[in-house]
C-alpha positions, 0 to 999 in steps of 0.5 A: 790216616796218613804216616803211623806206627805202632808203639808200647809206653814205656814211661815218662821222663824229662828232657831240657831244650836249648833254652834250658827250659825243662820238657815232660815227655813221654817215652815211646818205643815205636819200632821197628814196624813191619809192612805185612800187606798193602791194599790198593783201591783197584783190588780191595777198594780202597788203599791201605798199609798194615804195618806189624810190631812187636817180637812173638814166637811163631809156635804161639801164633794162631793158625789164621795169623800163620797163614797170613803171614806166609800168604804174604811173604813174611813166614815161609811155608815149611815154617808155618807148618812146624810152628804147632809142633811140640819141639824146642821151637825157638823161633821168633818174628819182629813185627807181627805181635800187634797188627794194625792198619793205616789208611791212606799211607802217604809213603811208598813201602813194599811187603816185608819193609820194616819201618823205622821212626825216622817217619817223624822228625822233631818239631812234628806234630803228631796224635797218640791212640791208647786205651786208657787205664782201668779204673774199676766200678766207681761212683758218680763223684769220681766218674762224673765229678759230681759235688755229692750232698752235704756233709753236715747239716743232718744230711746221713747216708748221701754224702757221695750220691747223685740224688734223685733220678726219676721223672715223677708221674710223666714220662715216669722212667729214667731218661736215657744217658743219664750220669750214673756209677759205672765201670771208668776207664778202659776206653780208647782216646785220643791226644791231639797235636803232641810235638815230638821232641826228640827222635833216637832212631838207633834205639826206635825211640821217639820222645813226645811232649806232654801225656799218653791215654795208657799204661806203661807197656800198653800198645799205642799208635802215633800218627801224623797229626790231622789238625797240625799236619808236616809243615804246619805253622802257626798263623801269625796276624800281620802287624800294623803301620803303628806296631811295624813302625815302633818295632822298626824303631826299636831294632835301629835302637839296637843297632 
């Protein structure tokens, strides 16, 4: 995973381009993200950057989490010890509320650096990870978009089921994997090759095409896009002598 941030959906909007072409875009607060730890192949066997976000109070942080931080530069130690303490503890850190990892960071950060979303400028490419929304116990027409039975015609009582399941005599059981009513939704994906249309590096938004797997308030992480990586172009076939001919011909026109 090259570059990559944390971020929280705040919503969706629009926005026009140059052309005055109308962009859904989804909202993403995606800074500032602070380096927590750095992982190199000599010492950890691989190399790696965990990158924080999100402001918390340090009296509801976990002991483990405490001793983390301060392990690392980021919390002193006189700090981590009164953050249990019952007192009027308003302390609060930037950048440790959600911590993920990032293999094979691609830019050189130190411990304590806070990032910001100036790692992506427009035009990029990027692909956005959330956990979907929850959607409950649903049956197989909504999960799995089955067609049901028949409505009319005397069918009673089978309107929105999947029908028959068994395997008569031989193997005698239900085959693994088979469509069935289940719990929908609440499962982590991934939307591949999203453009980023605007970067607003004043207020650590950035502004990306198209829709986002979450709800609004939902972590996410945006990174560099596997298939469309910085740089990445279309490839456009060269044209023939016929076609370079006509398209000649028409720009001398013009002129």
């Amino acid at each position: 995973m090259p570059l990559g941030l944390i971020g929280k959906k705040l919503g969706h909007t629009r926005v026009y381009d140059a052309n005055g072409v109308v962009i859904p875009v989804t909202v993403v607060l995606a800074g500032p993200n602070r380096v927590l730890q750095i992982r190199t192949a000599d010492k950890d066997g691989y190399s790696a950057v965990q990158l924080g976000f999100g402001p918390q109070k340090v009296q509801r942080m976990t002991k483990p989490v405490l001793g983390h931080l301060v392990k690392h530069g980021v919390l002193d130690d006189k700090a981590a010890g009164k953050a249990r303490e019952k007192d009027d503890n308003k302390e609060v850190l930037a950048g440790v509320a959600k911590v993920k990892e990032f293999r094979n960071f691609s830019k050189e950060v130190k411990t304590g650096e806070m990032l910001s979303v100036n790692l992506f400028a427009v035009g990029d490419f990027v692909d956005c990870i959330g956990v979907t929304k929850g959607r409950g116990f649903e049956g197989v027409v909504k999960r799995h978009r089955f067609a049901g039975g028949d409505m009319t015609h005397g069918a009673k009582g089978w309107h929105r089921r999947s029908g028959a399941i068994g395997c008569r005599l031989f193997p005698g059981h239900v085959n693994k994997g088979m469509k069935m009513p289940g719990h929908m939704g609440q499962v982590q994906r991934t939307t591949q090759n999203l453009k980023v249309v605007k970067v607003l590096e004043a207020d650590n938004v950035i502004l990306i095409s198209g829709s986002i797997p979450g709800a609004e308030g939902d972590y996410v992480i945006i990174r560099e896009s596997k298939k469309r990586p910085k740089g990445w172009a279309p490839k456009v076939a060269p044209l023939s002598a016929k076609k370079a001919k006509a398209a000649a011909a028409a720009a001398a026109a013009k002129k």
